[in-house]
N, CA, C, O and CB atoms as a CASP TS submission, in Angstrom:
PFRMAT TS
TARGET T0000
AUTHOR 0000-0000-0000
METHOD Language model
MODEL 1
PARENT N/A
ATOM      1  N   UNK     1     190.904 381.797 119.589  1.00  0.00           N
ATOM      2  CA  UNK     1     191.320 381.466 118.245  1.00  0.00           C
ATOM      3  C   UNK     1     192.803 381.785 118.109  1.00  0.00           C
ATOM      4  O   UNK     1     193.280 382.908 118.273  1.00  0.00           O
ATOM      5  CB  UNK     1     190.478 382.234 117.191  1.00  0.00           C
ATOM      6  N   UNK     2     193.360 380.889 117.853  1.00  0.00           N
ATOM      7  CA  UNK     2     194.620 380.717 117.346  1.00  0.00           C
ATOM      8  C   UNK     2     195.334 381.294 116.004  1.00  0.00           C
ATOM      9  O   UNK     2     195.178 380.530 115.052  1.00  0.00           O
ATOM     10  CB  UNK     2     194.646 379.533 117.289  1.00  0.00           C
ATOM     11  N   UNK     3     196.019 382.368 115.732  1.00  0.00           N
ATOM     12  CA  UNK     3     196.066 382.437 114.096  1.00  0.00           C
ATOM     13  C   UNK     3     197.785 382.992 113.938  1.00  0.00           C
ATOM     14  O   UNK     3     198.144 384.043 114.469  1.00  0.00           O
ATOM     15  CB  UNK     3     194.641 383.811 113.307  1.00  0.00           C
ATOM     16  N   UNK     4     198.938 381.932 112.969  1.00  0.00           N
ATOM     17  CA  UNK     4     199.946 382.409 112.954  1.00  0.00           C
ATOM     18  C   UNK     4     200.088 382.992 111.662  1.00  0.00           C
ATOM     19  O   UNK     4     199.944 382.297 110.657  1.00  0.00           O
ATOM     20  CB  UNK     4     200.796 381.608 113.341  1.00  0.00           C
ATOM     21  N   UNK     5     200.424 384.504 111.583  1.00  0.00           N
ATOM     22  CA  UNK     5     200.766 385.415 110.653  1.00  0.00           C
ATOM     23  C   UNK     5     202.036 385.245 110.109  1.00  0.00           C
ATOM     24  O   UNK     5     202.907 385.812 110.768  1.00  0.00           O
ATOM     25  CB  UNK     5     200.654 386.605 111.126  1.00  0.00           C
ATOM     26  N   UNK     6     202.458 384.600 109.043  1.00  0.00           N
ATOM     27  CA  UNK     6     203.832 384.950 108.073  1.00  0.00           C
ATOM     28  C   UNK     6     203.810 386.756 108.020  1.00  0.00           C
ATOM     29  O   UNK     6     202.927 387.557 107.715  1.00  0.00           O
ATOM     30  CB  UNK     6     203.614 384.118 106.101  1.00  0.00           C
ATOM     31  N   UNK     7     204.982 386.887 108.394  1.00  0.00           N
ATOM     32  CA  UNK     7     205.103 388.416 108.273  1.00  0.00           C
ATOM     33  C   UNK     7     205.636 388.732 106.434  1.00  0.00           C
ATOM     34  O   UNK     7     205.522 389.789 105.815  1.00  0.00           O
ATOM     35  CB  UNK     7     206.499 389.023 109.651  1.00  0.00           C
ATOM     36  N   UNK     8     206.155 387.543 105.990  1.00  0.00           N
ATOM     37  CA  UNK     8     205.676 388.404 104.390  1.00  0.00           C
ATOM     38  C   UNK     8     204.600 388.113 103.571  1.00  0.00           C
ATOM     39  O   UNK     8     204.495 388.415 102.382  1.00  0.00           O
ATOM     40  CB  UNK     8     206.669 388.275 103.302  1.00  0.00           C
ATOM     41  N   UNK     9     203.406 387.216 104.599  1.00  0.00           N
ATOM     42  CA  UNK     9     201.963 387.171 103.439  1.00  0.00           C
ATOM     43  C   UNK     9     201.572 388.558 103.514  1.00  0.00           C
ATOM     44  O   UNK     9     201.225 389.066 102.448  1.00  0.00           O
ATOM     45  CB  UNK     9     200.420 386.068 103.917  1.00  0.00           C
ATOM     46  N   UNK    10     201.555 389.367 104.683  1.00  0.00           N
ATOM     47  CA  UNK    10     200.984 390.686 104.628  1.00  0.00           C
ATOM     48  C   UNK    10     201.360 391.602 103.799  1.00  0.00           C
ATOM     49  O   UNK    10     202.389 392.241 103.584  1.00  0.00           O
ATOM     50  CB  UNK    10     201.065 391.229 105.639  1.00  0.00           C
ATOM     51  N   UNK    11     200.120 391.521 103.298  1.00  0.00           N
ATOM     52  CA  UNK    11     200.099 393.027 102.078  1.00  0.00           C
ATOM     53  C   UNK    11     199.809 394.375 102.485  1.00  0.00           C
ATOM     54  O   UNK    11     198.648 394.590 102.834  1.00  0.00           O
ATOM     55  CB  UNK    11     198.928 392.941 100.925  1.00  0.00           C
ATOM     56  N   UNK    12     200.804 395.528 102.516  1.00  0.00           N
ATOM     57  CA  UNK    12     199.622 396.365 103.067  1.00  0.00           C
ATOM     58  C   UNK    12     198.566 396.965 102.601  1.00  0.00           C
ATOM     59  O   UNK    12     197.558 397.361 103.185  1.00  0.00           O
ATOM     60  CB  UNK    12     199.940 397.175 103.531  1.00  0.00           C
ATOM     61  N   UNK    13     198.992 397.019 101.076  1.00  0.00           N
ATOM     62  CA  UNK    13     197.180 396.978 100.388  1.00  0.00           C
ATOM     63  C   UNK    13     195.546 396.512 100.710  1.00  0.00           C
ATOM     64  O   UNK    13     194.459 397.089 100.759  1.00  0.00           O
ATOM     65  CB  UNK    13     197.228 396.211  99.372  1.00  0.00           C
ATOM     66  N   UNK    14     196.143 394.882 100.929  1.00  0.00           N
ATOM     67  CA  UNK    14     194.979 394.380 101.083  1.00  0.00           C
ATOM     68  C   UNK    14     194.618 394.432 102.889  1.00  0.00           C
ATOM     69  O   UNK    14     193.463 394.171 103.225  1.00  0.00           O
ATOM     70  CB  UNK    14     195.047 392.874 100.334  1.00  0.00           C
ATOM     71  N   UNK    15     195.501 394.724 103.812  1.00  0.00           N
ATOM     72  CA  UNK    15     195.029 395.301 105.508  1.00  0.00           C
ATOM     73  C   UNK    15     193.932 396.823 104.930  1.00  0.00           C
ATOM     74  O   UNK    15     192.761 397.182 105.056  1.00  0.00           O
ATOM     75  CB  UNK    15     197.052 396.049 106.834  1.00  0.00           C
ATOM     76  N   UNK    16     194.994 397.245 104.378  1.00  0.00           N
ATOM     77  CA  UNK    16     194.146 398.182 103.800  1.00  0.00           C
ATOM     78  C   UNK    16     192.934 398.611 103.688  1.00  0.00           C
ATOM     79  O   UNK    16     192.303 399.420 104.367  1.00  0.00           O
ATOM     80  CB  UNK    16     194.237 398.128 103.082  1.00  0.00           C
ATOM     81  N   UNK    17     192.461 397.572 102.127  1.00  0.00           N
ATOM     82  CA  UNK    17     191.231 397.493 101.948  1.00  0.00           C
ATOM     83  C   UNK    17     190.509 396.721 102.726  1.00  0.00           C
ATOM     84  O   UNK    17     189.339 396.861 102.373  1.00  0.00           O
ATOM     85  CB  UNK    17     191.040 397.232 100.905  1.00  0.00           C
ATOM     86  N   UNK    18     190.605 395.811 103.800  1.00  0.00           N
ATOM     87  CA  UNK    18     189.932 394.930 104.122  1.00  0.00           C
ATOM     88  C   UNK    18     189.774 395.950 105.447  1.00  0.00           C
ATOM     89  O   UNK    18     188.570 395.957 105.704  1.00  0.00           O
ATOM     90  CB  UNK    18     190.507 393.390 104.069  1.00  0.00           C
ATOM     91  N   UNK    19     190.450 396.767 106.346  1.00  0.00           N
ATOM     92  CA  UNK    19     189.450 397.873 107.427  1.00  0.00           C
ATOM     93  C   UNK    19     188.836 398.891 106.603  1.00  0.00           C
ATOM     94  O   UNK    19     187.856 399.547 106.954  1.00  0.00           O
ATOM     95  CB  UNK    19     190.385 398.819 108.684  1.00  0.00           C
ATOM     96  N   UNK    20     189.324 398.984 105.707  1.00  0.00           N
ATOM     97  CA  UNK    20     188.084 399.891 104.856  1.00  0.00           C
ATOM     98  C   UNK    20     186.707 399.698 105.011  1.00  0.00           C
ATOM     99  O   UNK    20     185.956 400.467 105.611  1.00  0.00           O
ATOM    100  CB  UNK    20     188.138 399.716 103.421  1.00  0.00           C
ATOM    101  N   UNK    21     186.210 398.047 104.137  1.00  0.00           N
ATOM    102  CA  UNK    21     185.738 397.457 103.431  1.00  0.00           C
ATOM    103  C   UNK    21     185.108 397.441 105.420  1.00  0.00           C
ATOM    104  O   UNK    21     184.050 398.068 105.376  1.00  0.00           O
ATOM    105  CB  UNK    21     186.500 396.325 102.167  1.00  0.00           C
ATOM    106  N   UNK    22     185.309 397.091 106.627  1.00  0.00           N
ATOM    107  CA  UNK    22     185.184 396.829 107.523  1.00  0.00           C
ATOM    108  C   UNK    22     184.271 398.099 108.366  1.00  0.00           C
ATOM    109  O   UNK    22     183.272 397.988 109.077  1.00  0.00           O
ATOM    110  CB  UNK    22     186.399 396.409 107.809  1.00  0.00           C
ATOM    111  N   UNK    23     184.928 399.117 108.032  1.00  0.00           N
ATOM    112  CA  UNK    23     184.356 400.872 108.084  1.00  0.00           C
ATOM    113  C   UNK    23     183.269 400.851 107.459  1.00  0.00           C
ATOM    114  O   UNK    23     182.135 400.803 107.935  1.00  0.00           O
ATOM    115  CB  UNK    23     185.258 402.121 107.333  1.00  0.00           C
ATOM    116  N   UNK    24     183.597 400.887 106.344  1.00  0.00           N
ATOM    117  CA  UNK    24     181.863 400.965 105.119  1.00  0.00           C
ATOM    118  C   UNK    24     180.871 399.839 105.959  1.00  0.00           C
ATOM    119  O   UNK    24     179.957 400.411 106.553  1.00  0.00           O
ATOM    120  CB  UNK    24     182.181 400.062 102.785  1.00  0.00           C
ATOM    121  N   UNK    25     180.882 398.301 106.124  1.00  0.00           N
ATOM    122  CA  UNK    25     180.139 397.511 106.524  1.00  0.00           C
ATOM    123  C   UNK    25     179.609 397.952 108.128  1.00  0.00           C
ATOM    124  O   UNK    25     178.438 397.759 108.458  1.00  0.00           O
ATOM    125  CB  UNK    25     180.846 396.253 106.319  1.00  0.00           C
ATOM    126  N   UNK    26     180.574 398.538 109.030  1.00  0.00           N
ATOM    127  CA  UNK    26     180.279 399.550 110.501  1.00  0.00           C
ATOM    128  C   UNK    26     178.929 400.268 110.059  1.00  0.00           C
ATOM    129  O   UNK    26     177.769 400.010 110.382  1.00  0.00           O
ATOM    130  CB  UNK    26     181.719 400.969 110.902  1.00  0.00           C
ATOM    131  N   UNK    27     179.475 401.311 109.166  1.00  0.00           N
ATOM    132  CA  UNK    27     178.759 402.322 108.942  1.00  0.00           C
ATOM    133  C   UNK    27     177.367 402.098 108.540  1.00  0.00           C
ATOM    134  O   UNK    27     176.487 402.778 109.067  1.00  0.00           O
ATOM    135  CB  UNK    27     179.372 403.004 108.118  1.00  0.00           C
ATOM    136  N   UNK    28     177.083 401.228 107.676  1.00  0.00           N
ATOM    137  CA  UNK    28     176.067 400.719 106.568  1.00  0.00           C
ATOM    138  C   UNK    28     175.023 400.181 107.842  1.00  0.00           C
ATOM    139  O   UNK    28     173.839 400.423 108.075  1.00  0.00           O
ATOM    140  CB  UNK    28     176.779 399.292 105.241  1.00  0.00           C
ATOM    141  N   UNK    29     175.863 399.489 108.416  1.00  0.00           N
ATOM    142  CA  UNK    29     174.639 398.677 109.674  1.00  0.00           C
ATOM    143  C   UNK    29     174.575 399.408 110.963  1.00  0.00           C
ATOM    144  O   UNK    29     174.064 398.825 111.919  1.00  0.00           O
ATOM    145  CB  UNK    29     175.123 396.948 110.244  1.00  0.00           C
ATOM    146  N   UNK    30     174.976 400.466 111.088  1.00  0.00           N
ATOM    147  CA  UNK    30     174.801 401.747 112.146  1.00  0.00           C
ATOM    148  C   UNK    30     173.558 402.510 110.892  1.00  0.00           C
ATOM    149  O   UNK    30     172.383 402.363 111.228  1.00  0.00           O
ATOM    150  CB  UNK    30     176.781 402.956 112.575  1.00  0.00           C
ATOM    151  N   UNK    31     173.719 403.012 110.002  1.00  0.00           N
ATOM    152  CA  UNK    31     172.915 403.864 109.344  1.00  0.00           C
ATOM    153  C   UNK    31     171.458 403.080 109.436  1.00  0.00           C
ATOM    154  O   UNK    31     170.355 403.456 109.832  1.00  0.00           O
ATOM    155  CB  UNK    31     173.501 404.171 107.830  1.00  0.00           C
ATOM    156  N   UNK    32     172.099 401.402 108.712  1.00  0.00           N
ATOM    157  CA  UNK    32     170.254 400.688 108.511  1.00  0.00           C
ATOM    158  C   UNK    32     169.475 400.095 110.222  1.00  0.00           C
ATOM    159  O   UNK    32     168.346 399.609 110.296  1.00  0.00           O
ATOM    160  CB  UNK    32     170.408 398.671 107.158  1.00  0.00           C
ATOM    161  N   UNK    33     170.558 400.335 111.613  1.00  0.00           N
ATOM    162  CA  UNK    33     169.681 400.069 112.521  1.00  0.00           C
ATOM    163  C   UNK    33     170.147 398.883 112.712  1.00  0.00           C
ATOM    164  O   UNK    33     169.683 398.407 113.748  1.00  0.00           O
ATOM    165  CB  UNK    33     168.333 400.215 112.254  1.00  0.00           C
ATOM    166  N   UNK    34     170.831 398.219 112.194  1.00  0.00           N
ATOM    167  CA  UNK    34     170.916 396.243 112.398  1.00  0.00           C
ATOM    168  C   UNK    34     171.862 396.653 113.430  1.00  0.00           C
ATOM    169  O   UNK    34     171.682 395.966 114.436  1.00  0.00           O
ATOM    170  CB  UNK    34     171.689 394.837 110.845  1.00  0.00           C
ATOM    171  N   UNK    35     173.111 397.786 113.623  1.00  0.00           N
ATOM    172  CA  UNK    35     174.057 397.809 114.842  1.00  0.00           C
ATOM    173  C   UNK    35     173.432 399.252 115.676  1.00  0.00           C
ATOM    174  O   UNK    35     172.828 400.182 115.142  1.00  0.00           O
ATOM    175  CB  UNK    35     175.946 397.947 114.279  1.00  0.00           C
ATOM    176  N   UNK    36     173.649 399.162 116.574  1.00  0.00           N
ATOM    177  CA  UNK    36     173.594 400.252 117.603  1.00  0.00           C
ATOM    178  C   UNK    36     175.199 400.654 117.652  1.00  0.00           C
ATOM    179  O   UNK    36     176.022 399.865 117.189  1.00  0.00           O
ATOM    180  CB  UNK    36     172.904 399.689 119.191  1.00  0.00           C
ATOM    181  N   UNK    37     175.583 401.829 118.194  1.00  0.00           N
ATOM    182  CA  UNK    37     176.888 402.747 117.913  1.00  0.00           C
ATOM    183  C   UNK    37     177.552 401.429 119.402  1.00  0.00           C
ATOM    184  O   UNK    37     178.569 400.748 119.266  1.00  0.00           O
ATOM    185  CB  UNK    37     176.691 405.221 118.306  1.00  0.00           C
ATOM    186  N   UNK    38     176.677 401.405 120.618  1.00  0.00           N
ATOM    187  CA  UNK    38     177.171 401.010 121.591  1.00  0.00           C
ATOM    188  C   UNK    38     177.932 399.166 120.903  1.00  0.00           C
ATOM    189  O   UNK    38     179.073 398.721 121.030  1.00  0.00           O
ATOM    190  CB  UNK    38     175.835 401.152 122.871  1.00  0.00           C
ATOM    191  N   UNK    39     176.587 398.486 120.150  1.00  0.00           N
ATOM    192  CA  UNK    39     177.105 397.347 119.775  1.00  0.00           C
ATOM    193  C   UNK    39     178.263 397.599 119.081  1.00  0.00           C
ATOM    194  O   UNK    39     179.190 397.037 119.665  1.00  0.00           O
ATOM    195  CB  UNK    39     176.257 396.608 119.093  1.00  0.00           C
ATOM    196  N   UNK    40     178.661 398.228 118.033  1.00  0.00           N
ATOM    197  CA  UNK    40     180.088 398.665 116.913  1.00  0.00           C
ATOM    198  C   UNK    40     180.993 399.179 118.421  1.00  0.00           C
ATOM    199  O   UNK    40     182.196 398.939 118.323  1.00  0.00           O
ATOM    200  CB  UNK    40     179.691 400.480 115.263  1.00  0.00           C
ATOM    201  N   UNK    41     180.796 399.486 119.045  1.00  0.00           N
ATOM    202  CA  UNK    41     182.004 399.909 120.215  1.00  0.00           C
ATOM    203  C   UNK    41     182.657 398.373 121.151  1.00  0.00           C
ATOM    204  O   UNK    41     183.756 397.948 121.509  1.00  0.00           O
ATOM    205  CB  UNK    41     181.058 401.195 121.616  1.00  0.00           C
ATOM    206  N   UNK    42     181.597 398.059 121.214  1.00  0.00           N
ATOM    207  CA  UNK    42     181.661 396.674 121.926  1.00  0.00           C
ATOM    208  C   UNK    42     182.562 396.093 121.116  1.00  0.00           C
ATOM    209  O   UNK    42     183.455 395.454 121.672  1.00  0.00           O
ATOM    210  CB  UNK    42     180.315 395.798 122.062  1.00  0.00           C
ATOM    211  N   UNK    43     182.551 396.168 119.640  1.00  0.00           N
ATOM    212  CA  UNK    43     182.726 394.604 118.776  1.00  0.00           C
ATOM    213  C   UNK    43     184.354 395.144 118.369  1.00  0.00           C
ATOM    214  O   UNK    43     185.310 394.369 118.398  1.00  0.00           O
ATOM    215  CB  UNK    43     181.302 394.202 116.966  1.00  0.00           C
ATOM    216  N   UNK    44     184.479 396.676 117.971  1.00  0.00           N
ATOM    217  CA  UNK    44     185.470 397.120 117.748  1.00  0.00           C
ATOM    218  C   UNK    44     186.938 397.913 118.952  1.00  0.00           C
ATOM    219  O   UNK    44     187.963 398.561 118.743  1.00  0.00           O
ATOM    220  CB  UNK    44     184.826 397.830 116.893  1.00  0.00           C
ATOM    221  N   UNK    45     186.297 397.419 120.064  1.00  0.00           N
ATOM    222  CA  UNK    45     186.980 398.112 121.195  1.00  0.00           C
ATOM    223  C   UNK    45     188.365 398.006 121.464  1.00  0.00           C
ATOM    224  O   UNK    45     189.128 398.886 121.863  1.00  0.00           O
ATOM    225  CB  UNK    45     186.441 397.757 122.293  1.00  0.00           C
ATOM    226  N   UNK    46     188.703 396.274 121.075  1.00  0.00           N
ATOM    227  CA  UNK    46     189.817 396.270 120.614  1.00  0.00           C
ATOM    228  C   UNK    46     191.002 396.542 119.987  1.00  0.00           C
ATOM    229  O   UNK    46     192.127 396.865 120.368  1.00  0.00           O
ATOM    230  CB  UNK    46     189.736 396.033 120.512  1.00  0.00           C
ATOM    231  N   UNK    47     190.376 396.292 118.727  1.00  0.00           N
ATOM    232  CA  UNK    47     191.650 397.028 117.470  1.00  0.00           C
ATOM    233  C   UNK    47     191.302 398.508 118.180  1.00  0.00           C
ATOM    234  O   UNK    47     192.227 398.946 118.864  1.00  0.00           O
ATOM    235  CB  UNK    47     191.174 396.919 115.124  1.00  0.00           C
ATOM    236  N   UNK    48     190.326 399.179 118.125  1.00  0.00           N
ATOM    237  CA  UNK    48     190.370 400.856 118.354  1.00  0.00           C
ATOM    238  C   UNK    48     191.620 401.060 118.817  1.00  0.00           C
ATOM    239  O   UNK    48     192.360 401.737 118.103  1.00  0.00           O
ATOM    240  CB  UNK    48     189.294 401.543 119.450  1.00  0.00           C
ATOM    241  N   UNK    49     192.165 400.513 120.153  1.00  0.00           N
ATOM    242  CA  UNK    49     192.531 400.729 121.050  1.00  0.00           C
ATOM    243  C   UNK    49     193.701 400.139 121.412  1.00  0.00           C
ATOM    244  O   UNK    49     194.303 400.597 122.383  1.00  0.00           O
ATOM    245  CB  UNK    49     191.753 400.637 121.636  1.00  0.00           C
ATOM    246  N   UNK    50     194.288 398.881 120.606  1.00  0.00           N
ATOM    247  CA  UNK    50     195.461 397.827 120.195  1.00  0.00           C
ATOM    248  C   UNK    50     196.784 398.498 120.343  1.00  0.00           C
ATOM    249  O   UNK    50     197.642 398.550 121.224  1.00  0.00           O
ATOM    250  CB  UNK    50     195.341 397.283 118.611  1.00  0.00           C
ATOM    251  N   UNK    51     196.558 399.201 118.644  1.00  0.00           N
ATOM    252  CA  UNK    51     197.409 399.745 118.206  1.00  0.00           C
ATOM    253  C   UNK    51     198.117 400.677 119.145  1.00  0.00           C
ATOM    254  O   UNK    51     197.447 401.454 119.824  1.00  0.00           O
ATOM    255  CB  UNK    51     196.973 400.197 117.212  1.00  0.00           C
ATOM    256  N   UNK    52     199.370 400.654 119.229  1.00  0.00           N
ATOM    257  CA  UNK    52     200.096 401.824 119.876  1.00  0.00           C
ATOM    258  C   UNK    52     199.990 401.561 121.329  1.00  0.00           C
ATOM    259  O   UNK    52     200.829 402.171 121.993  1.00  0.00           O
ATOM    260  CB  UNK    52     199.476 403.285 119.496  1.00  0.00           C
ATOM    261  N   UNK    53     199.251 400.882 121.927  1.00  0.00           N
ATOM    262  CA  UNK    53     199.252 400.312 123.282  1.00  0.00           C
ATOM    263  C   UNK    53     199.660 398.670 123.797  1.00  0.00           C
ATOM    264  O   UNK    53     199.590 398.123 124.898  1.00  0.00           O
ATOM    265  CB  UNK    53     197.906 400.554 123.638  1.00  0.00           C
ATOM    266  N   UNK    54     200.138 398.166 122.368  1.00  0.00           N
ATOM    267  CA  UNK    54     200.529 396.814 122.963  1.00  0.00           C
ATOM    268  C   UNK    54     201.787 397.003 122.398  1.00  0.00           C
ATOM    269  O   UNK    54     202.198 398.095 122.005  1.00  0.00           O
ATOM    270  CB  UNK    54     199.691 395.380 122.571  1.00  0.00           C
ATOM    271  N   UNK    55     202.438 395.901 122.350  1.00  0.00           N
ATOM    272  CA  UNK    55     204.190 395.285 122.101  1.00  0.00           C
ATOM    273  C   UNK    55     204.332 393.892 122.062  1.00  0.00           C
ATOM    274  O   UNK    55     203.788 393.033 122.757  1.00  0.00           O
ATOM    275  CB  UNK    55     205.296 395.670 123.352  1.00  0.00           C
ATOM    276  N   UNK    56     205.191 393.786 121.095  1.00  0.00           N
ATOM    277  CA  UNK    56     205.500 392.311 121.239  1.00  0.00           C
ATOM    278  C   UNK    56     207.143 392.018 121.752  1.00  0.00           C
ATOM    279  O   UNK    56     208.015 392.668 121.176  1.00  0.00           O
ATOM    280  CB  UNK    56     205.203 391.587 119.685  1.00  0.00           C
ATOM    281  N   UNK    57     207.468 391.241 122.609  1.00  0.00           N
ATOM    282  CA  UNK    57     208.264 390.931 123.180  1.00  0.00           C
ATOM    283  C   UNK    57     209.088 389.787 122.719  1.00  0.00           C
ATOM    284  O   UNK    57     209.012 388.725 123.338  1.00  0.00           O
ATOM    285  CB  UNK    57     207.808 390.887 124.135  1.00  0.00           C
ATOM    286  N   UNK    58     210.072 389.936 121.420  1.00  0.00           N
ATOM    287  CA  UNK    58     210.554 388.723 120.997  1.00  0.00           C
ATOM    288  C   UNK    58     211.733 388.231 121.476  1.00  0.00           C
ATOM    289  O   UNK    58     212.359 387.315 120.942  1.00  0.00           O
ATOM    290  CB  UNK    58     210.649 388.725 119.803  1.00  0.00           C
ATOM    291  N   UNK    59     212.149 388.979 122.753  1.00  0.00           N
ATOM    292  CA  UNK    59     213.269 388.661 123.318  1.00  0.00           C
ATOM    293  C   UNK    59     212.638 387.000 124.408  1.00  0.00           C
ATOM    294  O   UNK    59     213.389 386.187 124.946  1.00  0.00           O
ATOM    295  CB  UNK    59     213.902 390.297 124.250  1.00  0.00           C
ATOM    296  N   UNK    60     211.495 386.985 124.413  1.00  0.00           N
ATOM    297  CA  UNK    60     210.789 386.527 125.229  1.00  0.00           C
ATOM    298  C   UNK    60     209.891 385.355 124.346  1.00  0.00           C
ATOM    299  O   UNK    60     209.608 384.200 124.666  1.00  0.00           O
ATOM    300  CB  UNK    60     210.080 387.691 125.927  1.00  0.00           C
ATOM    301  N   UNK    61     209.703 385.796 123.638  1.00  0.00           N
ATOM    302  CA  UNK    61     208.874 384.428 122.224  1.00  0.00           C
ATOM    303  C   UNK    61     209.485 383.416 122.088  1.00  0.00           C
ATOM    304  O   UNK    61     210.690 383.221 121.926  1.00  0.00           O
ATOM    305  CB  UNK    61     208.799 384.768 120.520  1.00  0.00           C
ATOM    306  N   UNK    62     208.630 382.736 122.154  1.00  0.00           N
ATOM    307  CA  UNK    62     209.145 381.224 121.463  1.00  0.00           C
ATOM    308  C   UNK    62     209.130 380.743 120.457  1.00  0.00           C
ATOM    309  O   UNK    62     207.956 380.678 120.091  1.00  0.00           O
ATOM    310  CB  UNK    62     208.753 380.317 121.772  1.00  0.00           C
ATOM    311  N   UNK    63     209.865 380.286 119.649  1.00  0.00           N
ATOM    312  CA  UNK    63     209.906 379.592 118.444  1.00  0.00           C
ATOM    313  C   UNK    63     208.494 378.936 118.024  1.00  0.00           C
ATOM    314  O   UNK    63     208.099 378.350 119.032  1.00  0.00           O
ATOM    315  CB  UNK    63     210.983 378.551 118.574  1.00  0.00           C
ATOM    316  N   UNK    64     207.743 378.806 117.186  1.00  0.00           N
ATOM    317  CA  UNK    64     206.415 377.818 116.516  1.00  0.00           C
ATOM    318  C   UNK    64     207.166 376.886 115.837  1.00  0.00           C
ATOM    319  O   UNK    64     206.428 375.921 115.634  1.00  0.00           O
ATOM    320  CB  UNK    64     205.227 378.579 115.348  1.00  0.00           C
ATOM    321  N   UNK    65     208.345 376.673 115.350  1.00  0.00           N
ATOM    322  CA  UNK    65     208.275 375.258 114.546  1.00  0.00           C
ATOM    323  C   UNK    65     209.702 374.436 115.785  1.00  0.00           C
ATOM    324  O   UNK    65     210.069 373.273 115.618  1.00  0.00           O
ATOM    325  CB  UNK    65     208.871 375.517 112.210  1.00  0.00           C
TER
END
């Protein structure tokens, strides 16, 4: 999946609330049994782990338009 981010649509409010809102929904379906801790590790292994370990290289980017 393809997705280009305007760096001033981002709110940081709404990143915010929306891993919140993402935490509570984790949690809710770990508590009722619909996720196993291993499935939420699987699905979230990514972002966990993103942050602070990648870079973006715009010396090296290419233009989109």
């Amino acid at each position: 999946m393809d997705m280009v981010v305007v760096e001033e649509d981002l709110d940081p409010q709404e990143i915010w609330d929306a891993k919140e809102r993402a935490r509570q929904a984790d949690l809710e379906a770990l508590r009722s049994g619909r996720k196993t801790e291993a499935q939420l590790q699987r699905e979230n292994f990514f972002f966990a782990f993103a942050e602070g370990r990648m870079r973006v290289n715009l010396d090296s980017a290419r233009s989109l338009s």
